[in-house]
Each structure stands twice: as C-alpha cells, then as structure tokens.
N, C-alpha and C positions, 0 to 999 in steps of 0.2 A: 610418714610424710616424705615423698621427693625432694632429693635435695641434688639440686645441679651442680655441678663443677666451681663454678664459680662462685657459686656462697660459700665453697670451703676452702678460699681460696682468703689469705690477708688481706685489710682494707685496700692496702695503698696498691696493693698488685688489682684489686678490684677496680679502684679509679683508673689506673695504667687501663686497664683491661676499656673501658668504657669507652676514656677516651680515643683510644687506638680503631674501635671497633667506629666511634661516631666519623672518624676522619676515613677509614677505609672505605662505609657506608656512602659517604659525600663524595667519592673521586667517581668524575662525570660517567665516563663505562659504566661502572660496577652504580652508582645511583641510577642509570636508563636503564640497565638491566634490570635491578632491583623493581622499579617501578612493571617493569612487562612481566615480569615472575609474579609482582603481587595479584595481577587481574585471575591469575590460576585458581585459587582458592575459592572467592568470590563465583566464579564461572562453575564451578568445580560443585559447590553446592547447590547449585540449580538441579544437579542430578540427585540428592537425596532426599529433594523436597517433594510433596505430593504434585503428581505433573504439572494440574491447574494450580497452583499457588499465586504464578505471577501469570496469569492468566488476566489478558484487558482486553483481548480484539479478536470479534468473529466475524467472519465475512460469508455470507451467505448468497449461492445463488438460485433465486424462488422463482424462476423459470424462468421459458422463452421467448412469451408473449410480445409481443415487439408493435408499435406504430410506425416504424419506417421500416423500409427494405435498402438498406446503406451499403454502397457498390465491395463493400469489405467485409461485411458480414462473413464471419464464420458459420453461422448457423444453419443448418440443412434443413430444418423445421421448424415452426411457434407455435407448438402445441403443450408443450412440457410442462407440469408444475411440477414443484417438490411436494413430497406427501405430507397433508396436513398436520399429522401427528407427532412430525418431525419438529415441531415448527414450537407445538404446542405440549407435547409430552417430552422428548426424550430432551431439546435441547435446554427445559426449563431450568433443570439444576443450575446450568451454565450463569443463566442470566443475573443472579445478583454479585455473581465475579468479575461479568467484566465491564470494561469502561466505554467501549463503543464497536457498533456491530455497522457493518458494514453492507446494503443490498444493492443486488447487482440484478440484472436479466439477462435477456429482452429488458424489459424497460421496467424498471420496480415502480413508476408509475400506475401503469396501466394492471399492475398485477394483483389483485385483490390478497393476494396471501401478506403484500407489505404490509398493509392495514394491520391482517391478523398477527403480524412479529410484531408491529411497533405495540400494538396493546397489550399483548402478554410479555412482551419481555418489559416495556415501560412500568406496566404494574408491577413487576417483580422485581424491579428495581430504576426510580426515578433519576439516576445520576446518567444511567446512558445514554449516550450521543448516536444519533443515527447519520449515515452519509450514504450517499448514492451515488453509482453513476446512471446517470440521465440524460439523453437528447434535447431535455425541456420540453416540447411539444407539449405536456399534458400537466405541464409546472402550474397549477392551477392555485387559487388563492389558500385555499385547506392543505396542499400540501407546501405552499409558501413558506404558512405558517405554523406547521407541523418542524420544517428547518429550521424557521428563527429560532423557535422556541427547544429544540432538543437538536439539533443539525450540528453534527460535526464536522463533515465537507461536502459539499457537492461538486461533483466533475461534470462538466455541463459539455457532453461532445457535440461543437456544432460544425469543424471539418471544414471551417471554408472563413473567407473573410466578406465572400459577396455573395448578391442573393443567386448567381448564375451558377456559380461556380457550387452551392449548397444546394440548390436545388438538381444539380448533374450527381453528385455523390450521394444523399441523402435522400435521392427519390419522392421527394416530396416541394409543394411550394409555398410552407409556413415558415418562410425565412423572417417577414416580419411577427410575428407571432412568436415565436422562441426567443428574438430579440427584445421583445413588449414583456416576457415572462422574465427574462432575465433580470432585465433594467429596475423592472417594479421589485424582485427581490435584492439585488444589492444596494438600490434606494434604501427600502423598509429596515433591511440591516443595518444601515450605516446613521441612519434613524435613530431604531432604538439600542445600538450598541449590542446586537447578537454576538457569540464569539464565531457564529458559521465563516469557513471558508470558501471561499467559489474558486473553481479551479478551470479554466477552460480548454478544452483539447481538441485535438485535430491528429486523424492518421492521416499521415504523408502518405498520398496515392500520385502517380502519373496527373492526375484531373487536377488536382490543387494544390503541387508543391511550390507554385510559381507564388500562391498565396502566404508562404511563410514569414514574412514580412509586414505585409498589411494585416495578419494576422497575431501577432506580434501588438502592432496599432490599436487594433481592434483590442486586442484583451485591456488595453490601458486604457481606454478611453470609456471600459464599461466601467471600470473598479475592479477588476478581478484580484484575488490576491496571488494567482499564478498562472501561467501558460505551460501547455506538458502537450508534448509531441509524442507522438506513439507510431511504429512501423513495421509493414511486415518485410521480412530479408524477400519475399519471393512478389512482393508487390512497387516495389520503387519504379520511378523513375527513372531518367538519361545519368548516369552518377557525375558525369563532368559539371554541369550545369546545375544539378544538383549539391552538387559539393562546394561549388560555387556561394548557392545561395546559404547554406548554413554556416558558411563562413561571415557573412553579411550578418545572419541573426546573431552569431556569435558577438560579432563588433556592435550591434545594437543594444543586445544585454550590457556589455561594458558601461555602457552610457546611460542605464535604466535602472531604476528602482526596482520594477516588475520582474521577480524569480523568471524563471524558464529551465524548463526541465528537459532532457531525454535529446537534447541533439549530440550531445558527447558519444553516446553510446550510438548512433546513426554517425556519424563521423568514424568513428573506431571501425565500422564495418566498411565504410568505402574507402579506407586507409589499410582495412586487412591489417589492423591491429586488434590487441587486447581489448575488450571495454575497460574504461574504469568499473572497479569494484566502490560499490558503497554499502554503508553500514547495518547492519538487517541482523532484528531479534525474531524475526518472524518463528520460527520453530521453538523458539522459546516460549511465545507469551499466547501466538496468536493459532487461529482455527480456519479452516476453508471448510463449507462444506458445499457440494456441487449438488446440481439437481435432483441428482439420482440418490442420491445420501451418505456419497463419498464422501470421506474424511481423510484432510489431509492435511498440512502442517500451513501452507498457503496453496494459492491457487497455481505456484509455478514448479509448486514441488512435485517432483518426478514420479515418485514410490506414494500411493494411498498407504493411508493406518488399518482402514475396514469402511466395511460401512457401518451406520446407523440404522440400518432395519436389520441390523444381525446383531449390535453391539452397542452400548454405549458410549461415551467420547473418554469416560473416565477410565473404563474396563482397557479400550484401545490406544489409550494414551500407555496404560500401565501394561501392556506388551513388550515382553523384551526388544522388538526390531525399534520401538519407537525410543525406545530408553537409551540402541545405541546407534540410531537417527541422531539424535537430538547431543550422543558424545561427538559425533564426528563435524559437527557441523561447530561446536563448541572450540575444537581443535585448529578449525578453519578450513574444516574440507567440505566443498560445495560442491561434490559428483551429483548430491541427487537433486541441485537444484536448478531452478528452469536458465538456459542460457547466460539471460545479459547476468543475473546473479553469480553465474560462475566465470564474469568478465570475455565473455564470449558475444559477438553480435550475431551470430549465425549458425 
C-alpha cells in the first residue's frame, strides 16, 4: 500500500502540517489561482472520454430551398438538399445523445427533409428539442405546433421594423402575415406555458439600419424573449450615423427588460477594436453538419473533420486532428474559429 509523506510523519506535526497547508490554500493569490488550476483536470478529461459522451447539440443544414430572395442572401442557388440518408442512416446513432438539434436552410419550413429529421430523430429519442431559423412566412399551424410542443428556439428573421422597409430587404410583401404567424405563436405559448423561445433578428443592411430602434420596440411589444442583431463587415452602412444609432440601442437596453444581442461585436468593429470574447463549448459537446455532409465542430469553424458520405461522425470525431482540435481550443486557442469567436469583427 502507498504511504505518503505525511502519514509517516507524528500527529502533532500532522495537525501543524494541515493547518499551515488550510491558511496557505486561503491567501487570496494562491486561492484565485488554486481555483483557475482546478478547471484543468475537469477540462482535461473531456479528452479521454469517448468524443460524444457530452455530446447535446446538432445543428443541421438540410438545404437551400428558400421562399424569399433577402437583399443579403449569401446563397448563389436553391436547389440543394442534403442527402436523404444522412438524415436517416448515418446520423441515427447520434440522436438518442443528444438534447436538441438545430435546422437551418433556406428555410427548414418549406423543406420537406425537416419533416423527415423531426420524425426519425423524435422517434429515437422524445426528449429533443428542435429550433429553427425561420423568416416565418410559412409559420403555419402544424409547424406552430410542432414548436410548442418539442421547440427549443425559434429565430424569427424578419430585418425590418415596417412593412416598407421589409418589404425592400425581404423581397416580398407578407409583412402582415409573418406578423399574424408570429403573434398567434407567442400567444399560444404564453397560453399553454411551452418552454419555446422566440428570438427575433434583423441583419443590419444600409436599407434598415435606421430601423434599429423601432426594431428594438417591435420585438417588445410582440413578446419575444430576445432581439439579435447580425452583420456583414462588407455590407454596413454610413458608420458615423451608424455608430450613432447603436449607441441609442445600447442606452435602450439599459432601461429594458428585453436581452439584445450582437451590437457589442458591430461596435468593436466600427471602434477597430477586439470583440468581446464570450463563452462557447461548441467543439466540445456540439456538431455542424452542412449541406454537402461536411462535418464540422460548429458552423464557424474553419477546418471540417470529413465528411459523412465517406465517414461516420463517431469514426471522424476519433481522428487524431480532431482529438487535438478540440486540445487547442480547450487551452483557449481560437485560430480555427470563425472571426467574432476569436474576438475579431472582421
């Protein structure tokens, strides 16, 4: 049997010993330190674990099919889906791990493959939450109730505060109709008590930054449980008058109940500073996988793992690159992640 230093040491020198070690432990330095040292271990074991172990969040994108044409669109086409079998074969192990999966497009409304994930991964395991992002347009009553009842969050991008100004970005003119789909689901929610979130957002374009405000208004006066501002570095606006104005939204939030997200990081860039950094397990726990059946740790990570018509998630997670992905990012090294994560706005 091991026998440490200090069991062979006299009682009284033992007590000495204990109490000298509790009062060195306690001096403020050496306790902050002691504290930042502990998270190593903890952190440290995530790498010996089988990779999905703490595995809760996938986010899938099941094509490109889209009902608007929105002046910001990245997309060069809307023909895309992801291959069926992805959906339904390879990603199946996954689904009784994790806690909620995330679908994206074009528009996972109008995309018949959403249907096909929420019922095989729902049958294969009833505890997950599905969340979307969504224009609303096709917010229809079945998939209403398809949120209340398994809906983790919806991001409702409607980019505008007025019908004029939504219908110049969003190419379309069902500004009241997105508003009529909206209202009747965070009604219905607040009804029957769903845990779903609604999130509303708006990319900051030249056409509608003047809206940050009333947009702002708007998300409070529906219910939403947050506003999130999103931007591209090569699509802004006048930045004087713009800097201006999210200094306003800034002093609004002070004064509001209602979160709001992402002007920090749109400020950092017109300040030609740092972003803030904030806190993200993503290459810990969670999965991206893109159209094509790239896999990757989230959707802003830089370096793919494989894909999934050559490999499985399990087989490319357990890849040596990904084993020391997932040390360097543990360390706090964010090269391979998408910009504002590595506190950069551009």
């Amino acid at each position: 049997m091991k026998r440490t230093l200090a069991s062979l040491l006299p009682s009284p020198l033992k007590s000495l010993l204990k109490r000298k070690r509790r009062e060195l432990l306690s001096y403020p330095p050496i306790a902050a330190l002691r504290g930042r040292l502990q998270l190593a271990p903890s952190l440290l074991c995530l790498l010996k674990e089988p990779p999905l172990r703490r595995f809760k969040r996938l986010h899938i994108v099941l094509g490109s099919a889209c009902n608007n044409r929105c002046l910001m669109c990245y997309q060069e086409e809307f023909h895309r889906r992801i291959t069926p079998w992805i959906l339904t074969q390879t990603l199946l192990p996954l689904y009784p791990r994790v806690e909620e999966i995330i679908l994206q497009g074009g528009e996972p409304t109008v995309l018949p493959e959403s249907r096909t994930l929420i019922e095989v991964a729902g049958k294969a395991n009833p505890r997950i939450r599905f969340s979307l992002f969504s224009n609303g347009l096709a917010l229809d009553a079945s998939w209403r109730e398809t949120l209340l009842e398994r809906g983790g969050f919806l991001n409702l991008s409607l980019n505008a505060a007025s019908r004029d100004i939504y219908s110049l970005v969003c190419r379309n003119n069902r500004w009241e109709k997105v508003l009529e789909n909206l209202s009747l689901l965070v009604e219905e929610r607040n009804r029957r008590g769903s845990p779903l979130k609604v999130r509303l957002s708006m990319v900051i374009l030249p056409e509608n930054f003047r809206e940050i405000l009333p947009f702002l208004e708007l998300g409070e006066s529906l219910g939403v449980n947050a506003v999130q501002f999103f931007f591209d570095s090569h699509l802004l606006p006048e930045k004087r008058e713009l800097a201006d104005l999210i200094e306003k939204a800034l002093l609004w939030r002070s004064s509001h109940s209602l979160p709001v997200e992402g002007l920090e990081n749109l400020k950092a860039l017109l300040e030609e500073r740092p972003a803030p950094l904030f806190p993200c397990s993503w290459p810990l726990d969670s999965l991206f996988v893109d159209v094509d059946g790239t896999l990757s740790f989230c959707c802003l990570f830089t370096k793919p793992l494989g894909n999934l018509h050559a490999a499985s998630a399990d087989r490319l997670l357990s890849l040596p690159k990904a084993e020391r992905w997932r040390a360097e990012f543990l360390r706090g090294n964010r090269s391979k992640c998408g910009l504002p994560c590595r506190g950069k706005s551009s």
